[in-house]
Backbone as CSV, one residue per row, in Angstrom:
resi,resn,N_x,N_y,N_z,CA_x,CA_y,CA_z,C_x,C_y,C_z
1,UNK,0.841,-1.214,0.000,0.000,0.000,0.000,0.866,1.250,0.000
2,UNK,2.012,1.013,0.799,3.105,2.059,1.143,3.815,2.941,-0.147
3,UNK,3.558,1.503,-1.142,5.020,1.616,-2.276,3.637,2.398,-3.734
4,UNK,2.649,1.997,-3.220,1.581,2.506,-4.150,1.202,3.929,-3.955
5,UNK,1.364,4.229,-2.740,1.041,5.993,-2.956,2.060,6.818,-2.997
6,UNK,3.448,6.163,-2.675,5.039,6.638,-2.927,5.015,6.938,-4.824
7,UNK,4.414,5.930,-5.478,4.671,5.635,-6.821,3.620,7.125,-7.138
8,UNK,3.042,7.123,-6.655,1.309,8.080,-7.329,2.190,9.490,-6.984
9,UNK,2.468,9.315,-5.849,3.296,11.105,-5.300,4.171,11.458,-6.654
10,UNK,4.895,10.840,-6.793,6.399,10.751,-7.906,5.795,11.280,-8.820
11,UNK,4.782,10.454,-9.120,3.714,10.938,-10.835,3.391,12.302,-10.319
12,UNK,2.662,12.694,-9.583,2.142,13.865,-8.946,3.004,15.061,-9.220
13,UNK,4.329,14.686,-8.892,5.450,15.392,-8.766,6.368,16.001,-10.293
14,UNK,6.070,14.646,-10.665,6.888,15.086,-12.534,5.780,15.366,-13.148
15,UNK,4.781,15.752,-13.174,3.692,16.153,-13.790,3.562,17.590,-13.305
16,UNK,3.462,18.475,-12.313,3.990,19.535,-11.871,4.695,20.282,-12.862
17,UNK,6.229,19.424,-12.600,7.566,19.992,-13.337,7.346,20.126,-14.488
18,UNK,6.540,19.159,-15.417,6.545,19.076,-16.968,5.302,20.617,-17.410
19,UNK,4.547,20.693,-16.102,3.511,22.483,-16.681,4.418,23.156,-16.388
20,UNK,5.170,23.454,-15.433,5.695,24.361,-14.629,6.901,25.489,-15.499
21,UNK,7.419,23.836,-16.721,8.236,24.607,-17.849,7.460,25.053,-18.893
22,UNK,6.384,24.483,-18.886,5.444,24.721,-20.108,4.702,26.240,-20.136
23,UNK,4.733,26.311,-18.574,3.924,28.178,-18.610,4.613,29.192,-19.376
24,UNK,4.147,29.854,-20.015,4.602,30.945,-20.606,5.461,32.145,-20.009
25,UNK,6.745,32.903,-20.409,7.353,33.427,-19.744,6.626,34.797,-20.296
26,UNK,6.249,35.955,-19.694,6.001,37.078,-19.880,7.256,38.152,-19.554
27,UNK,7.598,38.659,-20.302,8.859,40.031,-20.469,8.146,41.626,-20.763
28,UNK,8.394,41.852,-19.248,8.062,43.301,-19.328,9.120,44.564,-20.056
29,UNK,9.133,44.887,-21.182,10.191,46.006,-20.992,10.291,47.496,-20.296
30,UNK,10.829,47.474,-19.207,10.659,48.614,-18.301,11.152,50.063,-19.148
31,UNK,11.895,50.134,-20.226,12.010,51.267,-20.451,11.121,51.754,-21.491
32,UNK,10.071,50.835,-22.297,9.175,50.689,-22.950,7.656,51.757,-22.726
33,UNK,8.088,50.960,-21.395,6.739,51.449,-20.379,7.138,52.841,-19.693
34,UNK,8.335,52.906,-19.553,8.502,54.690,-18.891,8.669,55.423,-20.088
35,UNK,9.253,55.408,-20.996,9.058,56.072,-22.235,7.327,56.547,-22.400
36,UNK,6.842,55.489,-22.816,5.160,55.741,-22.864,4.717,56.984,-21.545
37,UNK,5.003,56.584,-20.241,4.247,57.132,-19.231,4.570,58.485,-19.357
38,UNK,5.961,58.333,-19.964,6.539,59.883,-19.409,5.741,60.884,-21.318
39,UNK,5.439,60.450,-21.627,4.930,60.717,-23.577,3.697,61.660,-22.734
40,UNK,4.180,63.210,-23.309,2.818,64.114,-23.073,1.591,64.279,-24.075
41,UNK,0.797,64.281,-24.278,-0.284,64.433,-24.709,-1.626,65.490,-24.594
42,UNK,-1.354,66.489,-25.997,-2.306,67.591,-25.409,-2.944,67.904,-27.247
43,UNK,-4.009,68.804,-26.858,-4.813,69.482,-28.062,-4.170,70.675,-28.309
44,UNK,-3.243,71.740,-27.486,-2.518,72.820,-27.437,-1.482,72.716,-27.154
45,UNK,-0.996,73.094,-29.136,0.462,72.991,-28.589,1.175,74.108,-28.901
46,UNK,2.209,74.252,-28.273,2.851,75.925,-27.500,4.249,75.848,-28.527
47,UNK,4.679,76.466,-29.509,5.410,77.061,-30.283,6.695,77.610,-30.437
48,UNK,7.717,77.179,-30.593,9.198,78.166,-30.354,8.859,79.153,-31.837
49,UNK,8.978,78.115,-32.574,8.929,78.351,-33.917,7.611,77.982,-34.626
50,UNK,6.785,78.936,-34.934,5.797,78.660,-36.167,6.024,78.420,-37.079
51,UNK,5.155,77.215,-37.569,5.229,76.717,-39.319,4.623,78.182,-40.135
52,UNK,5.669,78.025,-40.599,5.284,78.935,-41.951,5.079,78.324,-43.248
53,UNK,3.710,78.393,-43.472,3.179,77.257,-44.889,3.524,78.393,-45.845
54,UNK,3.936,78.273,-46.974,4.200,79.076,-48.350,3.275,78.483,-49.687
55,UNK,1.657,79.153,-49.738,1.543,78.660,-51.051,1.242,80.198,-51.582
56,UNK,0.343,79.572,-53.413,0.118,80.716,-53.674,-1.584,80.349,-53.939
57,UNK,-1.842,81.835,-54.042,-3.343,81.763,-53.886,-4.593,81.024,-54.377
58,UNK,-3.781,80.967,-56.320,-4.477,79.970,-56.985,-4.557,78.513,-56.730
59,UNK,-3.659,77.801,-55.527,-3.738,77.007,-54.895,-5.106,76.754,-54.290
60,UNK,-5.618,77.420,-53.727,-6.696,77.053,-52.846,-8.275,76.723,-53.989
61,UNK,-7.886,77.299,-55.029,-8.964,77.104,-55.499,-10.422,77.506,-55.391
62,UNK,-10.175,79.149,-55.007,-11.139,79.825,-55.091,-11.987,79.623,-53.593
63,UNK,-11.289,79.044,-52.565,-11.552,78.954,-51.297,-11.116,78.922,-50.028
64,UNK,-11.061,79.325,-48.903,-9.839,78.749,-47.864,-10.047,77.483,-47.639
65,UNK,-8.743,77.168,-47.077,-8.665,75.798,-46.490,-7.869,75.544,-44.997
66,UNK,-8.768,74.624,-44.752,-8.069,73.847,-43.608,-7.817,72.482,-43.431
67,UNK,-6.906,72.168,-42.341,-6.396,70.643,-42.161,-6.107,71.015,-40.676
68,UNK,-6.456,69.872,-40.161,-5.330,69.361,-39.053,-4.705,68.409,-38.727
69,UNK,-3.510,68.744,-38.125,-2.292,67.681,-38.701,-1.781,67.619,-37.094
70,UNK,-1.401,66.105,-36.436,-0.853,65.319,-35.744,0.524,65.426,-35.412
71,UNK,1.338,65.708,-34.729,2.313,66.247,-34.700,3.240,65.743,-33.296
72,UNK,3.831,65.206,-33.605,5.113,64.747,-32.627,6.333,64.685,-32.675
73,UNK,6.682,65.436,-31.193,7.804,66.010,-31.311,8.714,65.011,-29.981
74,UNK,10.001,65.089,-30.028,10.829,64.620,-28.877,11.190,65.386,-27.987
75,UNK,11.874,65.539,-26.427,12.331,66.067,-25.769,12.988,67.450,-25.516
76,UNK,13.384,67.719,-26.795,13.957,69.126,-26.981,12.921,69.962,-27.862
77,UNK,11.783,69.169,-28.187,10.314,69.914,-29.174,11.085,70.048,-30.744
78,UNK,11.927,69.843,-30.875,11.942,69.094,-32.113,11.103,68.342,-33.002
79,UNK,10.058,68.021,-33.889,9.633,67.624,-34.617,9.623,66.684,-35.561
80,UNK,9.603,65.265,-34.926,9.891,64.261,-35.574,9.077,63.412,-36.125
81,UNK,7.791,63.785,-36.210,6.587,63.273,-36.902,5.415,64.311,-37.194
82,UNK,4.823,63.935,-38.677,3.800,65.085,-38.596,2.661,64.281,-39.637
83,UNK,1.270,63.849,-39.453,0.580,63.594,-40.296,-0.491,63.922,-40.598
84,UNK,-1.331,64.128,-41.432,-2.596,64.638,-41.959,-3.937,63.799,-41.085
85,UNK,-4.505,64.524,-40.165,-5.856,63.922,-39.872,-7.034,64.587,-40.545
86,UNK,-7.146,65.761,-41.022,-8.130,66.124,-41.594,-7.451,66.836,-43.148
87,UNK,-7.644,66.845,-43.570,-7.162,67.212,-45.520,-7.879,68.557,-45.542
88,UNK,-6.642,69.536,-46.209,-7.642,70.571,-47.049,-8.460,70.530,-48.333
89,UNK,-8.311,69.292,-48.584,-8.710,68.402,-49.900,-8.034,68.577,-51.094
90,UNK,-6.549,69.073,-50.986,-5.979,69.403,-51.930,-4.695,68.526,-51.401
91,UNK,-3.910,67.583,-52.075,-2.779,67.091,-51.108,-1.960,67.788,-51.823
92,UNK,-1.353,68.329,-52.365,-0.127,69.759,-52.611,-0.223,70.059,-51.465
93,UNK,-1.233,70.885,-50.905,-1.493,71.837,-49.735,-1.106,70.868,-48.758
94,UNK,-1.409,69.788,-48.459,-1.397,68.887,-47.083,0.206,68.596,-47.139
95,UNK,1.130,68.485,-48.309,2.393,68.130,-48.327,3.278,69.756,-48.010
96,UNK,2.345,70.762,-48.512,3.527,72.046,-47.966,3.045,72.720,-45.985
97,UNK,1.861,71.984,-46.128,1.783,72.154,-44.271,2.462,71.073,-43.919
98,UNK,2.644,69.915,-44.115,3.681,69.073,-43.518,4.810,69.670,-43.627
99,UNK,5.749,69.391,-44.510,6.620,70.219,-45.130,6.968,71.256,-43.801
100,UNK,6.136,72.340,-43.804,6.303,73.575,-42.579,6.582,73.294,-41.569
101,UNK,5.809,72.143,-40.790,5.659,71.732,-39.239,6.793,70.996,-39.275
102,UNK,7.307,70.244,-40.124,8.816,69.536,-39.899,9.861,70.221,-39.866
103,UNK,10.072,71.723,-40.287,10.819,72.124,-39.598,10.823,73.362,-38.477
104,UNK,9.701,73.143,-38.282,9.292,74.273,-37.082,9.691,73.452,-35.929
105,UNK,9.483,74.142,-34.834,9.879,73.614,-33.100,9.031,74.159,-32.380
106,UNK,8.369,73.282,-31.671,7.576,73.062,-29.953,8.619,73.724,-29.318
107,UNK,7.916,73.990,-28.318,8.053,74.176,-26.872,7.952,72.746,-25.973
108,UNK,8.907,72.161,-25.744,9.087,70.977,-24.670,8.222,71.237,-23.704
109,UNK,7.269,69.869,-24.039,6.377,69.693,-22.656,7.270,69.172,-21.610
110,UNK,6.678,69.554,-20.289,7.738,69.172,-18.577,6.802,68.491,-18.492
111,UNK,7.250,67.401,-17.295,6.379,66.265,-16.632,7.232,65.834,-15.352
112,UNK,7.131,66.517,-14.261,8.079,66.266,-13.393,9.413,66.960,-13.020
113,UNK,9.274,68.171,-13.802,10.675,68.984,-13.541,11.365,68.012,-15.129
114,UNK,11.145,67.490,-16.056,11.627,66.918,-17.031,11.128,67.417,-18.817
115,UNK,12.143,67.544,-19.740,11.209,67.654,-20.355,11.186,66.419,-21.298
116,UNK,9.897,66.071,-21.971,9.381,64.827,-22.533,9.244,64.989,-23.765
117,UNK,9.054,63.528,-24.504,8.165,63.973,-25.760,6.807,64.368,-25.456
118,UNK,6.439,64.909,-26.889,4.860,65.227,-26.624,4.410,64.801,-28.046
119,UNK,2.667,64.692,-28.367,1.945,64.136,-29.513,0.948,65.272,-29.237
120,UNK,1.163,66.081,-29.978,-0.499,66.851,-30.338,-0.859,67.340,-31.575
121,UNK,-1.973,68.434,-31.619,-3.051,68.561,-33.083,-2.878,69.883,-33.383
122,UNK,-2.726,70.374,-34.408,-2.603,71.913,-34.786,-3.558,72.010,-35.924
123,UNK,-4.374,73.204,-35.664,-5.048,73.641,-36.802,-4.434,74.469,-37.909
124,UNK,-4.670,74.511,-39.044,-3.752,75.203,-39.753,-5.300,75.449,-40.891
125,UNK,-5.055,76.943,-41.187,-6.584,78.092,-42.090,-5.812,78.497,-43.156
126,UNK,-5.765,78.188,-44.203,-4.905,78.935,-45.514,-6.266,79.806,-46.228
127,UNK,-5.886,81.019,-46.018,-6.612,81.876,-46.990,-5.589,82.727,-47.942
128,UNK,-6.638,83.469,-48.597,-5.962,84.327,-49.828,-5.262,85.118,-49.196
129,UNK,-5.316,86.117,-48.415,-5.032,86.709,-47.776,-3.257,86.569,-47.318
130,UNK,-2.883,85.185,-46.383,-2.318,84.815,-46.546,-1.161,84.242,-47.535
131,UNK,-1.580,84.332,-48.734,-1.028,83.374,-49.597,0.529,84.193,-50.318
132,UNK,0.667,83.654,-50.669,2.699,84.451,-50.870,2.258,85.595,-52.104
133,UNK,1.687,85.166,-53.082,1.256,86.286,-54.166,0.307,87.508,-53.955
134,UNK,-0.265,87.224,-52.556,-1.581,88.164,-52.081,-0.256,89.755,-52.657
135,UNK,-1.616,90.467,-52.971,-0.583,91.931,-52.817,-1.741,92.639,-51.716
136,UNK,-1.043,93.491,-50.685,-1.302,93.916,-49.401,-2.641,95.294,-50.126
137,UNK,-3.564,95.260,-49.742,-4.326,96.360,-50.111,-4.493,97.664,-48.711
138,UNK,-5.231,98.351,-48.901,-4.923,99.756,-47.721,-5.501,99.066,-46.415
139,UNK,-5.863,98.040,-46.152,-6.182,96.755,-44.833,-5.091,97.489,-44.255
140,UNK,-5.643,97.247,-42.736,-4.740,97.222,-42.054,-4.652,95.921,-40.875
141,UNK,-3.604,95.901,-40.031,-3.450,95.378,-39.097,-4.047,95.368,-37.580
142,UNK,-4.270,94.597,-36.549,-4.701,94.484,-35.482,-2.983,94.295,-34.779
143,UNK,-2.809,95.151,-33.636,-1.768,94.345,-32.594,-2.319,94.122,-31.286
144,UNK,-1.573,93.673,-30.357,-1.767,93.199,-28.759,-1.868,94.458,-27.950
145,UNK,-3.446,95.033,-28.210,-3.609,95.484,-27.483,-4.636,95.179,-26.288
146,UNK,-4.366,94.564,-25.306,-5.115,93.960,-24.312,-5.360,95.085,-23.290
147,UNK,-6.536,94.629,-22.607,-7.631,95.744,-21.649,-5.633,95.693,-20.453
148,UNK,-5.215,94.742,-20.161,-3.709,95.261,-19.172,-3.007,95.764,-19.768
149,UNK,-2.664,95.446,-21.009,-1.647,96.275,-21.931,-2.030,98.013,-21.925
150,UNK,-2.826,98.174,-22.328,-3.444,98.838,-22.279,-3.359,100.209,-21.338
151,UNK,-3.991,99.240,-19.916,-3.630,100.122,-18.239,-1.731,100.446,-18.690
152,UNK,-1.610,99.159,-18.843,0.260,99.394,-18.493,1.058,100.688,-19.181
153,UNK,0.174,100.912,-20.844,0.774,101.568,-21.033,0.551,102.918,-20.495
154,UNK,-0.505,103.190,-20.081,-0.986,104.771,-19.418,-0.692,104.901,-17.811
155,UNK,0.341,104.182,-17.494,0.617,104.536,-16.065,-0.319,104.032,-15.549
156,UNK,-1.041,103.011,-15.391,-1.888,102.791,-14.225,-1.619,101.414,-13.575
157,UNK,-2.032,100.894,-11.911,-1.949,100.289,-11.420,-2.256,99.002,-11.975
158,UNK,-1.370,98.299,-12.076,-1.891,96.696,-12.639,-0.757,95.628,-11.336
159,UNK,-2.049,94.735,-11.427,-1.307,93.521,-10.729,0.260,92.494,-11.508
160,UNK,0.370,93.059,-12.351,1.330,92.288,-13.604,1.852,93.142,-14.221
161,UNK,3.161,93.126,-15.257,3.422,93.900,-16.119,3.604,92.761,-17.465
162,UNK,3.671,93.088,-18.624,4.029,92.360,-19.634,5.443,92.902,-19.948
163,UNK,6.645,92.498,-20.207,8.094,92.967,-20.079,7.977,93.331,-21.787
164,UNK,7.494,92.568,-22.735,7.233,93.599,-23.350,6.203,93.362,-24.566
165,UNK,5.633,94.380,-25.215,4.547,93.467,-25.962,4.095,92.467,-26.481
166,UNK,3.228,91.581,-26.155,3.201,90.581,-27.054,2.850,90.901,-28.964
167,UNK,3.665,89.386,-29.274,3.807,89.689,-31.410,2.690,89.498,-31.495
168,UNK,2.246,90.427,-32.423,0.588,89.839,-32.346,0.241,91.016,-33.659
169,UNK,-0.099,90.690,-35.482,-0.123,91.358,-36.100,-1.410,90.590,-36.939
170,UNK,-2.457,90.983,-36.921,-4.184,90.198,-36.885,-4.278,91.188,-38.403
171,UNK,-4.613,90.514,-39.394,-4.974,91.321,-40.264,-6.397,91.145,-40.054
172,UNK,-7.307,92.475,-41.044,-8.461,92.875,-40.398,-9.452,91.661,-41.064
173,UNK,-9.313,91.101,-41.905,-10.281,90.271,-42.672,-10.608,88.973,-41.857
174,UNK,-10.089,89.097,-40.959,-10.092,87.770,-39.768,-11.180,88.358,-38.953
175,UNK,-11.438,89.618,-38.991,-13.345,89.660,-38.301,-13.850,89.782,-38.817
176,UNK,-14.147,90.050,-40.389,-15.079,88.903,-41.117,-16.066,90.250,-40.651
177,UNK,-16.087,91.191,-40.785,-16.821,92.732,-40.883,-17.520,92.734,-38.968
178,UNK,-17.024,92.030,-38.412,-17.596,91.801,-37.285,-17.005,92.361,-35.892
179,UNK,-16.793,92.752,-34.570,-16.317,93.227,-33.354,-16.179,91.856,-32.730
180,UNK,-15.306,91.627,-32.347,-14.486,90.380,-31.741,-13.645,90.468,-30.356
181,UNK,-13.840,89.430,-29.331,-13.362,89.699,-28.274,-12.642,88.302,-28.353
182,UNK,-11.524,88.269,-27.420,-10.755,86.946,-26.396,-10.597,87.190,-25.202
183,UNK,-10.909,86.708,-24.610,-10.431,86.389,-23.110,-9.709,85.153,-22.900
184,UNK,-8.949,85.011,-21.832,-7.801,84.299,-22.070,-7.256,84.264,-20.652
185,UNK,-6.936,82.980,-19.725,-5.976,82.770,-18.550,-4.744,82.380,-18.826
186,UNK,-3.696,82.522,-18.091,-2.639,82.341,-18.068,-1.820,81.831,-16.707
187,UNK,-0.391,80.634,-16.172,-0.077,80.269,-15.671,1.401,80.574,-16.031
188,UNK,2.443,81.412,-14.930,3.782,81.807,-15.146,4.456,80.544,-14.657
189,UNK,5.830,80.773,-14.824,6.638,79.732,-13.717,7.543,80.874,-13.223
190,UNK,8.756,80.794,-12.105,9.128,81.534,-11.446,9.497,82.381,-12.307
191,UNK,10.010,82.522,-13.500,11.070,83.906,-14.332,9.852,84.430,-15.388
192,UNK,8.694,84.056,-14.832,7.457,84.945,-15.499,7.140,84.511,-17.098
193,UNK,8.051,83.485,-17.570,7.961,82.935,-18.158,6.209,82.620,-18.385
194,UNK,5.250,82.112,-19.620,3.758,81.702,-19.613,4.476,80.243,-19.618
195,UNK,3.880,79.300,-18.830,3.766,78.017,-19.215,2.695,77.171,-19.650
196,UNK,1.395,77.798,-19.044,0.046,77.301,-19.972,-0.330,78.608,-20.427
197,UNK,-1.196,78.348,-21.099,-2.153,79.138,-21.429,-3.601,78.557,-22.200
198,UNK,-5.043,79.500,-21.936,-6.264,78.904,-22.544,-7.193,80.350,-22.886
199,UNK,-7.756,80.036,-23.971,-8.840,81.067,-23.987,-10.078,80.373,-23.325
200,UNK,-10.812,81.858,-22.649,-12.020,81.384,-22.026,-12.998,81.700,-22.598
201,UNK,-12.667,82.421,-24.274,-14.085,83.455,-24.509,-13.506,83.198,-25.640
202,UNK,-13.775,82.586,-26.918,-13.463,82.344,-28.023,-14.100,83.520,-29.161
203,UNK,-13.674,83.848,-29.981,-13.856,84.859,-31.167,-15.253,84.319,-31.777
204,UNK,-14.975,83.321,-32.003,-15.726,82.567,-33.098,-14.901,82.534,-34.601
205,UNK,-13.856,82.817,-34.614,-12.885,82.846,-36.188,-11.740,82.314,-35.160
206,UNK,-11.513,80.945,-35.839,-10.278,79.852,-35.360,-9.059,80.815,-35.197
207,UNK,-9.086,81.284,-36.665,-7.450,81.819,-37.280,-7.130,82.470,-36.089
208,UNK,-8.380,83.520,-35.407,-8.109,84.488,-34.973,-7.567,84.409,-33.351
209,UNK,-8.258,83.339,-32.975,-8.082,82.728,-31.607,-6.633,82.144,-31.662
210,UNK,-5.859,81.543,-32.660,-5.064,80.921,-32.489,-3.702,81.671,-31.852
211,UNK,-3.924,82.976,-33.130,-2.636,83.849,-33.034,-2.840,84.752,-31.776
212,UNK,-3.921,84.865,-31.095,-3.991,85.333,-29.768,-3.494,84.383,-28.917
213,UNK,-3.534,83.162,-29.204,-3.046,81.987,-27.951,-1.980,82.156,-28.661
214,UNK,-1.127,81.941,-29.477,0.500,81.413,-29.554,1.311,83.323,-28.934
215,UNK,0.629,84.272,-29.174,1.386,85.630,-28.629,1.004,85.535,-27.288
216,UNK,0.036,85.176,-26.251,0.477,84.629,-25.019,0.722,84.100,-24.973
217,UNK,1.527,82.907,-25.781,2.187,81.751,-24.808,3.408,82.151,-25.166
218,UNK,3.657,82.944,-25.856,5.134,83.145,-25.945,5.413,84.658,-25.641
219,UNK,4.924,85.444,-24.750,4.790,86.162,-23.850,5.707,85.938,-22.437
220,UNK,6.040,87.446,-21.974,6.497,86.957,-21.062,6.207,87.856,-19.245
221,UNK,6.058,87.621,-18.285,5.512,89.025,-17.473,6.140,89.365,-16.196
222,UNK,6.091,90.453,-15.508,6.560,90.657,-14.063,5.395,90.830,-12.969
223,UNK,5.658,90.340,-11.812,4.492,90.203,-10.916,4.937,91.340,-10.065
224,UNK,4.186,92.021,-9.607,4.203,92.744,-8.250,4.412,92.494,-6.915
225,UNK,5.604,92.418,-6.484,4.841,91.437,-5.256,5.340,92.335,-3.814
226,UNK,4.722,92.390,-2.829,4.588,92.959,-1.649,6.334,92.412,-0.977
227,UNK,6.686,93.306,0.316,7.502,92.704,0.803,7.515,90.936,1.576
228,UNK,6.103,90.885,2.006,5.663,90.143,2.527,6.291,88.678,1.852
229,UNK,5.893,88.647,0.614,6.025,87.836,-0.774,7.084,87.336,-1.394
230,UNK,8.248,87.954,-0.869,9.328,88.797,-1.686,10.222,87.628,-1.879
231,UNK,10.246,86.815,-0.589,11.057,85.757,-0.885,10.751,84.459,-1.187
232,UNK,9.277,84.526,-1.531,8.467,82.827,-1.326,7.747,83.324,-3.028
233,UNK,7.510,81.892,-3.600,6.980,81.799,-5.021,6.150,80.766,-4.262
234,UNK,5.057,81.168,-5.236,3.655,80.448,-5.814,3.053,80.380,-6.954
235,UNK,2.937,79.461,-8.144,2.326,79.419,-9.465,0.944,80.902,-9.299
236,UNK,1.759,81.684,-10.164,0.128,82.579,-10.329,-0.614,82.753,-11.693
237,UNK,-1.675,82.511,-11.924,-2.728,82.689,-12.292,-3.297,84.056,-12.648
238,UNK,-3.411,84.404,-13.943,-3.753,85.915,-14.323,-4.576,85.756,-15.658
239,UNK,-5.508,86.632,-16.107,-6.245,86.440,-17.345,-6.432,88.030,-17.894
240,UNK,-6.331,88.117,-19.205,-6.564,89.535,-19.616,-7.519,89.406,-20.759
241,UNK,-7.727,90.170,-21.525,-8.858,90.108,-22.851,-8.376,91.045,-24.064
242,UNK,-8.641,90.577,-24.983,-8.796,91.958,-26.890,-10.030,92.375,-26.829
243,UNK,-10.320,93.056,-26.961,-11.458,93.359,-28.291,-10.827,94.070,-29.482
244,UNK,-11.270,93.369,-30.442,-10.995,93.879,-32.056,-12.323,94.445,-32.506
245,UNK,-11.974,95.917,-32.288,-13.563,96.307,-33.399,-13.160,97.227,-34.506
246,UNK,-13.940,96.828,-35.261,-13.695,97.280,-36.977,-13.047,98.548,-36.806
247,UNK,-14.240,99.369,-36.193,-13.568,100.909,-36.700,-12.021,101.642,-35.975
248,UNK,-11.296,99.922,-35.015,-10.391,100.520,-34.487,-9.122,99.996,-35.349
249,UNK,-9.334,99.686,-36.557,-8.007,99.398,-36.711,-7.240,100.607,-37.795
250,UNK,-5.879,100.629,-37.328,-5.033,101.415,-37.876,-4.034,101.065,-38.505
């Protein structure tokens, strides 16, 4: 009886061993997975360098156009991928906005005091207006003049200063015969530097919203701060506004 359940154990035992090699080995690659985690991901993306698309007018074909295009960049915002998610329905046009964004440069997203890659979406509006052959008619221009800009320049009390204007050159056909406002928040880091930025009050004309967000984000400001203050930082939080109305441009 002894030698019969000794014999059954044994079987018991090499039957074990024979799954035990058979399970599947799973291989995590750890730098696979921090690469990914550390990969930023946003709908707004912040600019060293703007693409500058170059067509000419008869390009568009008697219409504007738009696309938006996918865009990923590495660690230093460099630009190492760029692809078409929406078509201006012309692919010439979709190959000279690629073309642009490959050699333009992000602004490095941080994630931890680090900076990362990032993957995001840019809208891009080709009108006549725009186009390399346009010839400039007596139109004029819109600049950054914001309700603080504004105070700042007439001597008056503001919680902020802007160190110095934001670029900001709106030709008038972008209000579309209409009075147009933005409002807009903003987030510094210690050297006043913008590190986010969002509009809260949209135009209703893309083009127009855009070039108001990329001249604050590449903006730069001074805070006021009490003695109290003087030696301690805290992320601050500030929002200003445009209005563009027709009969103000010069």
């Amino acid at each position: 009886m002894n030698k019969v359940i000794f014999t059954t154990c044994l079987l018991c035992l090499s039957t074990y061993s024979y799954s035990a090699e058979k399970l599947p080995t799973i291989k995590v690659q750890g730098n696979q997975l921090e690469q990914n985690d550390l990969q930023h991901l946003t709908t707004r993306i912040q600019w060293l360098k703007f693409p500058q698309v170059k067509y000419q007018s008869n390009e568009l074909k008697d219409q504007e156009r738009s696309a938006i295009i996918r865009v990923k960049a590495d660690h230093s915002g460099k630009v190492i991928d760029a692809e078409i998610q929406e078509s201006t329905g012309i692919r010439q046009l979709d190959q000279k906005i690629i073309d642009a964004v490959e050699v333009a440069k992000v602004k490095p997203a941080i994630k931890n005091g680090k900076s990362v890659a990032m993957v995001g979406y840019q809208t891009f509006t080709l009108t006549m207006n725009n186009a390399t052959d346009h010839k400039p008619s007596a139109q004029c221009t819109y600049t950054f003049h914001s309700n603080h800009w504004n105070k700042q320049e007439n001597g008056k009390s503001v919680a902020f200063r802007y160190t110095k204007q934001p670029q900001l050159a709106l030709h008038e056909s972008l209000l579309k015969f209409k009075n147009r406002v933005v409002k807009f928040k903003f987030k510094v880091n210690k050297q006043g530097d913008v590190t986010q930025a969002k509009l809260t009050k949209l135009s209703g004309v893309n083009a127009l919203d855009q070039q108001v967000l990329t001249a604050v984000e590449n903006s730069r400001i001074e805070v006021k701060r009490s003695y109290r203050t003087l030696w301690t930082y805290k992320p601050s939080s500030f929002s200003d506004e445009i209005h563009f109305k027709t009969n103000d441009c010069q």
